[in-house]
C-alpha positions in Angstrom: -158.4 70.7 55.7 -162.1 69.2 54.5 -162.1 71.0 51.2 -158.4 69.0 50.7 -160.0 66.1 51.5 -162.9 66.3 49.4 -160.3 67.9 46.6 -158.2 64.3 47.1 -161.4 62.3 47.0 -163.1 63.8 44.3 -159.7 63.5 42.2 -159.6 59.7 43.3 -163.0 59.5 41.8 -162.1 60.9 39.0 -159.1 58.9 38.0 -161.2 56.0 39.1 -164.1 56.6 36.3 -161.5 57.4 34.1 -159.6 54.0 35.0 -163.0 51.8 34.3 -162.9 54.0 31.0 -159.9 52.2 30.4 -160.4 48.9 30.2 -157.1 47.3 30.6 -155.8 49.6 33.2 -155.5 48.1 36.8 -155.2 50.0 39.8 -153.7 48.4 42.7 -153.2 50.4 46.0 -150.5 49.2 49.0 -149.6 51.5 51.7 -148.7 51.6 55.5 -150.1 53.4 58.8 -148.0 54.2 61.7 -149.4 55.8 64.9 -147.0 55.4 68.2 -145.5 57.5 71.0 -142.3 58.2 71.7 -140.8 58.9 75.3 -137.1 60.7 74.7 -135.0 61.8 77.4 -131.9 63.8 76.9 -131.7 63.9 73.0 -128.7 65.9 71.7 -127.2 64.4 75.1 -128.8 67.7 76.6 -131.9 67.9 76.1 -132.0 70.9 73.2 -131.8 71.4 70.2 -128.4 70.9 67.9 -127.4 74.1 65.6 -129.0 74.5 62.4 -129.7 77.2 59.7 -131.6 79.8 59.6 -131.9 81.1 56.4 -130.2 81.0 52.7 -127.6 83.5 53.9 -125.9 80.7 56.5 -127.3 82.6 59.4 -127.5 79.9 62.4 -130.0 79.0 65.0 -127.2 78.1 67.7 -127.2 75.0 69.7 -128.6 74.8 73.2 -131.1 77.8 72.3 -134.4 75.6 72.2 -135.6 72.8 74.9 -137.3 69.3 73.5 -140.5 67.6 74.2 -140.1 64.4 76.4 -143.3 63.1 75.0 -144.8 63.2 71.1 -147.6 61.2 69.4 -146.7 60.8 65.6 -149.0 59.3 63.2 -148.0 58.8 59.4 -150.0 57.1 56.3 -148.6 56.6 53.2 -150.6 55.9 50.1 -148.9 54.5 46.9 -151.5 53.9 44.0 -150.0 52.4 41.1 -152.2 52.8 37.4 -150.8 50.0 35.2 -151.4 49.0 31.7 -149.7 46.1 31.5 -146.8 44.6 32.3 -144.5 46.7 30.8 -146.0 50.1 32.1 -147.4 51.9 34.8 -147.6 54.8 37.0 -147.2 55.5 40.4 -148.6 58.1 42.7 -147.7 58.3 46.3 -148.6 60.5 49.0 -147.7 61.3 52.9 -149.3 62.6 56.2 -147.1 63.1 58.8 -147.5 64.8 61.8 -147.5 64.9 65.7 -151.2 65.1 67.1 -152.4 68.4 67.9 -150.3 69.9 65.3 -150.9 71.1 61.9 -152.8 68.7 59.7 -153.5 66.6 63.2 -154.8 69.8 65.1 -158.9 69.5 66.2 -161.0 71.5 64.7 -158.9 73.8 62.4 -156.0 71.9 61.4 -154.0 73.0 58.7 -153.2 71.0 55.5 -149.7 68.8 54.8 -150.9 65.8 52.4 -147.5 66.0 50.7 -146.7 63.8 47.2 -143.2 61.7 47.9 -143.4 59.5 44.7 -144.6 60.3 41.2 -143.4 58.5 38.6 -143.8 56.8 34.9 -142.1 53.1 34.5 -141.6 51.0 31.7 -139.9 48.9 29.5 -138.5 49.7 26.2 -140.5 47.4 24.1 -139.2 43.9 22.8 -136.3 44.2 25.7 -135.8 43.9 29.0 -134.6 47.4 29.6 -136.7 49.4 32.2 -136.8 53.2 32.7 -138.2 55.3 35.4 -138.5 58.7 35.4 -139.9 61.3 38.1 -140.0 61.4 41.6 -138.9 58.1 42.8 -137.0 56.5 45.6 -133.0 56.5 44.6 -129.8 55.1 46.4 -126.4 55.0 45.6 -125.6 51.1 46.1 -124.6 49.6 49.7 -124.3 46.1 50.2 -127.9 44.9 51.8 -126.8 44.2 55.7 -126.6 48.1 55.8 -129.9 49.3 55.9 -129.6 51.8 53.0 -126.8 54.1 51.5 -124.8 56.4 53.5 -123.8 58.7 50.9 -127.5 59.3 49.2 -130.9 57.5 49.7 -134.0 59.3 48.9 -136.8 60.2 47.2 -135.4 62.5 43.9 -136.5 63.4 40.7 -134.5 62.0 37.6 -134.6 59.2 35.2 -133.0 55.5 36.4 -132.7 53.2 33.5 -131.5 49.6 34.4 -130.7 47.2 31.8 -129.3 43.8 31.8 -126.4 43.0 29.4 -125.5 39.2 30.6 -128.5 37.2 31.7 -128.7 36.8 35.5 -124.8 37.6 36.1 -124.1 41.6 35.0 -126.9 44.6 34.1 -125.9 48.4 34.2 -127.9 50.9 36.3 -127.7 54.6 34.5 -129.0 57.2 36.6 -129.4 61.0 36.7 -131.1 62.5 39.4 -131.6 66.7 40.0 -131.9 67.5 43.6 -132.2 70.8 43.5 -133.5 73.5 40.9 -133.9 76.8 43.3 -134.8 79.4 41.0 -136.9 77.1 38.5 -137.6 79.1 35.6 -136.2 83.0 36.4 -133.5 83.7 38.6 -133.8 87.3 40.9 -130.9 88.6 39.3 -130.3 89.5 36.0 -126.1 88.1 35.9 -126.2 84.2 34.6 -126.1 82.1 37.9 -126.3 78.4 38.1 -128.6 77.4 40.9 -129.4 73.9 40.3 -127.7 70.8 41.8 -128.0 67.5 39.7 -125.8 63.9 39.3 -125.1 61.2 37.3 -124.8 57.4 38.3 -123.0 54.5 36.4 -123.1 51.1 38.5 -122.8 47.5 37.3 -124.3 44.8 40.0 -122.3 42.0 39.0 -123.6 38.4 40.1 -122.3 35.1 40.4 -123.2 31.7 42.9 -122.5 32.3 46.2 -121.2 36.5 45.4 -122.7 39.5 44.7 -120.7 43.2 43.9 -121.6 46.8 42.8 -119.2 48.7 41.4 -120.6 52.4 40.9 -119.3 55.9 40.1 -121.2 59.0 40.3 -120.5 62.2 39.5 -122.2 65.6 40.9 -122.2 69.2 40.5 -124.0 72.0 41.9 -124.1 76.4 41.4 -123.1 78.7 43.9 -126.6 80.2 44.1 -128.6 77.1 45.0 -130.1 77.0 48.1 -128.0 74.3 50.2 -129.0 75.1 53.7 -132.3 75.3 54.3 -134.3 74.5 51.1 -132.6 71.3 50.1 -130.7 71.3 53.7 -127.5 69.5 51.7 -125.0 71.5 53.4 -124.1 69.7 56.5 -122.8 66.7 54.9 -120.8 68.5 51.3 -118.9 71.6 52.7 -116.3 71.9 54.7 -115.7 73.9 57.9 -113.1 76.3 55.5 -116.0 77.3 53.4 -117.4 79.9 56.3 -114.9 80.3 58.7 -111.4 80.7 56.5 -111.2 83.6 54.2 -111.9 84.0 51.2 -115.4 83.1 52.3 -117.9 81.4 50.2 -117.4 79.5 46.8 -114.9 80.6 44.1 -116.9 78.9 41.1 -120.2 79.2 39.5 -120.0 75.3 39.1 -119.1 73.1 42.2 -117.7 69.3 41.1 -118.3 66.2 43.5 -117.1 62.5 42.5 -117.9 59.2 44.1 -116.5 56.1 43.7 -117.4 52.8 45.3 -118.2 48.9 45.1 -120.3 46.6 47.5 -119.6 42.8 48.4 -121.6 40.1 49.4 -120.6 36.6 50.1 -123.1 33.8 50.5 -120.6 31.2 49.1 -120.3 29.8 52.9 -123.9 30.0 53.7 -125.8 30.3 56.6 -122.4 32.2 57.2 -122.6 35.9 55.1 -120.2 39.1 54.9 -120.8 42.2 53.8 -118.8 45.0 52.7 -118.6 48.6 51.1 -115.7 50.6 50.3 -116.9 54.3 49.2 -114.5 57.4 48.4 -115.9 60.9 48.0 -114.5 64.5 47.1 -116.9 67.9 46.9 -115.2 70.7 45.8 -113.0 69.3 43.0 -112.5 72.8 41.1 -112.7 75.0 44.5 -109.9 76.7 46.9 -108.2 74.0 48.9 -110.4 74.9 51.9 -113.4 74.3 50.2 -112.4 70.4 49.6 -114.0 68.2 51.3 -112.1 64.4 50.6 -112.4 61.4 52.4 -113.5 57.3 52.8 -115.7 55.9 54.2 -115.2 51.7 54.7 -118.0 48.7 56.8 -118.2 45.1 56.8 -120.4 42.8 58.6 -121.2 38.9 58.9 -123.8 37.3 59.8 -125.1 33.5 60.8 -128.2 32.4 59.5 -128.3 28.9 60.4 -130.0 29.0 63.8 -134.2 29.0 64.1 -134.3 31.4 67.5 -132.2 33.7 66.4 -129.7 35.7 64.1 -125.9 36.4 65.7 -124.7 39.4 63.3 -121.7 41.4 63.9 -120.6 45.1 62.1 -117.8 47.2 62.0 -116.7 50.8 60.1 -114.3 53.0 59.6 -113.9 56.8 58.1 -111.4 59.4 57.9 -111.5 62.1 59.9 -110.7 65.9 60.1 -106.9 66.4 60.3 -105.6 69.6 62.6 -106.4 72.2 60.4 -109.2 74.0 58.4 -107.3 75.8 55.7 -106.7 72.7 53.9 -110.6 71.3 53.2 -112.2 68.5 55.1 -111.1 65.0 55.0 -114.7 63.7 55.5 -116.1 61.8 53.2 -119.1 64.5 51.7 -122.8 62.4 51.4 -126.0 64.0 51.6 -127.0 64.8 55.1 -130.6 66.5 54.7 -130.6 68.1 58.1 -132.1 71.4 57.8 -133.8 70.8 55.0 -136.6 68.7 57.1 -136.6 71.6 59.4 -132.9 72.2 61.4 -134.6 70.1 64.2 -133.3 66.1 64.1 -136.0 64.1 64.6 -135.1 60.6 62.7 -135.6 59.6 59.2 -133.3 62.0 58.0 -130.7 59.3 56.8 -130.4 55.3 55.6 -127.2 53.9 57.2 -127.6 51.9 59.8 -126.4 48.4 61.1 -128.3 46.2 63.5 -131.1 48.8 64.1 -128.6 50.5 66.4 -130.3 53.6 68.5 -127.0 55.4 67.9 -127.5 55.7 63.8 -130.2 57.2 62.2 -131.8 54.6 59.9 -134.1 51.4 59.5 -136.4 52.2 62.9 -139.9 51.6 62.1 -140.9 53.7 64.6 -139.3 56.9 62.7 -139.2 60.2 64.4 -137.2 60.7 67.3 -136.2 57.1 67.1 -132.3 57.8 67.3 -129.3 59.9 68.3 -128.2 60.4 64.9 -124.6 59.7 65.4 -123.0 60.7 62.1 -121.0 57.5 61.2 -118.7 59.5 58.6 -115.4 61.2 60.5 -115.9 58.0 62.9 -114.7 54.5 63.4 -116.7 51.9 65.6 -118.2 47.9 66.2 -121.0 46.7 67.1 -123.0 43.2 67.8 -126.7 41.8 67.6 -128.8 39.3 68.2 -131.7 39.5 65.1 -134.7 37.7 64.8 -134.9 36.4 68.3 -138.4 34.3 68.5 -139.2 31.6 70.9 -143.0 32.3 70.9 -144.8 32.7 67.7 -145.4 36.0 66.5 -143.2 37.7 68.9 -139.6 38.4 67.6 -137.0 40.7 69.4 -133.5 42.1 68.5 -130.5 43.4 70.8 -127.7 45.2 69.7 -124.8 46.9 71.0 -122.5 49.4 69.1 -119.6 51.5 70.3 -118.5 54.9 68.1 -115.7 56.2 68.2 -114.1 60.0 66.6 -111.8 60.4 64.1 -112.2 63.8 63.9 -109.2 66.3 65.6 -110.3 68.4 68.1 -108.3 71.3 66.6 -110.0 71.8 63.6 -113.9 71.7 65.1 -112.3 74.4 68.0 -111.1 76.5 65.3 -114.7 76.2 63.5 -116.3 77.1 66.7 -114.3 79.8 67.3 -114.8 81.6 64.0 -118.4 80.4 63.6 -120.0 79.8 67.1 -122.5 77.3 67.4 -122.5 75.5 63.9 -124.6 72.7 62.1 -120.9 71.6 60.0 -119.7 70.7 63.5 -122.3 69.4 66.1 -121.3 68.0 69.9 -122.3 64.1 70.3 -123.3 64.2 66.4 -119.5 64.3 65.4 -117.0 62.7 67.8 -113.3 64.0 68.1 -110.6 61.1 68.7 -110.6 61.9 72.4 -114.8 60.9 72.3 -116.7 58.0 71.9 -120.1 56.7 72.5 -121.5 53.4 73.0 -125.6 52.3 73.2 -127.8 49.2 73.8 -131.1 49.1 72.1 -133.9 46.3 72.5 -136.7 45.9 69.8 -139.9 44.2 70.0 -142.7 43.4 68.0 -145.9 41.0 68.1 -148.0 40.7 65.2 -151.4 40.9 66.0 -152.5 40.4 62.7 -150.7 39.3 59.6 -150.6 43.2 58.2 -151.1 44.4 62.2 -147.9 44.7 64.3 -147.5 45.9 67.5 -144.1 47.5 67.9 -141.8 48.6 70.9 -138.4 50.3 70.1 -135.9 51.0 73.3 -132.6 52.5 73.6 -129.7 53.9 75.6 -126.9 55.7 74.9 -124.2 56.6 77.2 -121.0 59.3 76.2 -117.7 59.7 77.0 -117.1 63.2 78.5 -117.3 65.7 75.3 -114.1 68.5 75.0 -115.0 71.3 77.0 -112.2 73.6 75.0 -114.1 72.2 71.9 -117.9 72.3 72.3 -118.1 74.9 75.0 -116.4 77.5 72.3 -119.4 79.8 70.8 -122.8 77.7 72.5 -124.9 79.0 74.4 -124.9 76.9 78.5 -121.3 75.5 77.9 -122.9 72.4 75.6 -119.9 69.8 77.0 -120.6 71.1 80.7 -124.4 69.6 80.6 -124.1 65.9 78.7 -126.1 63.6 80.2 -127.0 59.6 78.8 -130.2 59.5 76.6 -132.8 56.8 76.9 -136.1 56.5 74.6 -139.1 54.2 74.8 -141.1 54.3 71.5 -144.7 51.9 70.9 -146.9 51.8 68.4 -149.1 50.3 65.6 -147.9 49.6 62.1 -150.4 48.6 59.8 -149.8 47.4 56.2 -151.8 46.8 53.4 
């Protein structure tokens, strides 16, 4: 670990004498530190682990196989150093600790070394116009309307090339995107037959803009090989396939080349301000060329208002709604497929894994500052559900608070998840209290809290409940180890911390 760090400062160093070299090249550095604990009763509903893959082959770690810690300390600092020019272009490099203390790069004495690099990009504009491109590893979204607190079908850092241009002056631009998520075998593949083992898409949106109304009408289209590595290396899998694709025969793909489309548009409406609505309506299909079981097809729909014209306090309401999985397996999914990257950061979920959220609620996993193990990660796709909160809630200065309530609800039948189980066991495609059936629901409170101590220094406290119906023994007891639906039990956390900002 010390001969990384002196490797990172003695490269700082470097780039810095080669930056007063340059004259007119500016270096600013922003960048956030998080250090808090997290106290987590009951996650998963039982207190171990969910399923998730073991290898490239689909073998599977089953559920209830592995017990949780109560209690962690994470710390995470992220470093973005941007090198610019001038105005037109510059360079960003950004890189991530992250880590519970006591383990790996947070061990004492002989830690081992995870500074990883999350953003690396070049950005500029095409000179004489207002057109700006961005190319390398850089944070992407598909669009979602801004209540939301990011994209449920993709949001993450990516490598690809984003060019955004406007073509009418402050009322309609075009966003061209293409983005490769995965390129398993890089240069040589082990085999000497011509497999395609890369996964890669292409976005076309148009943010249109008027007074008082705001939409995003977008398209993207995707397409992956057989032979890239879906389950644990990029960790995709959960979210595209279907349960067909490993439990119905003929097992596995049929093509070389696997076709998704999206299609979608966002709404905002600030016509009647302080009085706003939001709205997305997205539509997804994986598996366009594939056997009908492979198909995975489905919609996914939210809206939400909120009232902005009180001091204290922000009143916000939300609602959604997604198909579900009908009665049978042999047919495809009826989920809408996003990118769920679940075993990809290690089969275990711990928070930060997805974007969507609304009102900070402890049941979805996205927008907690307070990151890992910060949520139940209640998958909102193959669901329908409401919520309520109270935002911004500050009668003393400095101190703000929010409260929300939401209440999920499965779409999902309980036939075709028992069939999965049945042919698969234990599975990550299908995963008790993660996706709901229509006889199961769940419903949590959560209470946020932070003072800033500083301007840049906040002290933050994150709490939340969540209380289940009782889960389908004939569903979730089929294939787990401990009968799964037979040991449920509410989940509670208390997270508190220090974020600082600079």
């Amino acid at each position: 670990m010390k001969r990384l760090l002196l490797s990172i400062i003695a490269a700082a160093l470097m780039m810095t004498a080669a930056v007063r070299a340059q004259a007119a090249t500016e270096v600013r550095m922003t960048g956030d530190a998080l250090i808090y604990g997290n106290f987590f009763a009951n996650r998963n509903f039982t207190g171990w682990n969910n399923a998730y893959w073991a290898n490239e082959s689909a073998a599977i770690q089953k559920a209830g196989t592995k017990t949780a810690d109560n209690f962690e300390i994470w710390e995470r600092f992220r470093l973005r150093t941007d090198f610019i020019a001038n105005e037109a272009v510059k360079f960003r490099l950004g890189i991530l600790v992250e880590d519970t203390w006591g383990h790996g790069t947070l061990t004492a004495a002989n830690p081992s070394s995870a500074v990883e690099v999350y953003e690396a990009y070049l950005q500029f504009k095409w000179p004489g116009t207002d057109v700006q491109i961005t190319a390398g590893l850089q944070p992407a979204a598909m669009p979602q309307s801004s209540f939301f607190a990011g994209s449920i079908v993709f949001d993450e850092e990516v490598s690809g090339l984003i060019i955004t241009s406007p073509l009418i002056q402050d009322h309609l631009s075009m966003v061209l995107g293409y983005v490769r998520t995965i390129a398993s075998d890089r240069t040589y593949a082990d085999t000497t037959t011509a497999t395609y083992s890369n996964e890669e898409a292409w976005l076309l949106a148009l943010p249109v803009t008027v007074e008082g109304f705001k939409a995003t009408p977008w398209v993207a289209y995707g397409q992956g090989g057989h032979t890239g590595h879906y389950f644990t290396e990029g960790g995709w899998a959960e979210g595209l396939i279907s349960g067909g694709i490993l439990s119905v025969p003929p097992y596995g793909w049929k093509n070389n080349f696997i076709t998704a489309m999206w299609a979608g548009t966002t709404l905002e409406v600030t016509a009647l301000d302080p009085i706003k609505f939001y709205a997305d309506v997205i539509w997804g299909r994986h598996g366009m060329n594939e056997y009908k079981k492979n198909v995975r097809d489905g919609w996914f729909i939210d809206a939400a208002a909120e009232y902005t014209g009180l001091d204290f306090m922000t009143p916000q309401a939300f609602g959604f709604w997604s198909t579900g999985e009908d009665k049978s397996t042999t047919n495809g999914s009826e989920r809408m497929p996003f990118f769920f990257p679940g075993s990809g950061r290690g089969g275990l979920h711990n928070g930060g894994t997805q974007s969507w959220n609304a009102g900070n609620s402890f049941l979805f996993d996205g927008g907690q500052e307070l990151v890992k193990g910060s949520n139940m990660g209640i998958s909102p796709v193959g669901a329908w559900g409401f919520g309520a909160s109270l935002n911004n809630i500050g009668f003393i200065e400095k101190l703000t608070h929010r409260l929300t309530f939401a209440y999920v609800h499965g779409n999902n039948s309980p036939r075709a998840i028992r069939y999965a189980n049945f042919a698969m066991g234990s599975n990550p495609i299908f995963v008790m209290g993660r996706d709901l059936t229509i006889n199961e629901w769940v419903m949590g409170v959560n209470l946020d809290t932070k003072y800033m101590i500083y301007d840049n220094l906040a002290f933050i406290v994150e709490t939340g409940w969540a209380h289940p119906s009782q889960f389908q023994k004939s569903v979730w007891n089929i294939g787990a180890p401990h009968r799964l639906a037979n040991n449920t039990q509410d989940a509670w956390k208390v997270a508190f911390g220090l974020k600082y900002t600079f």
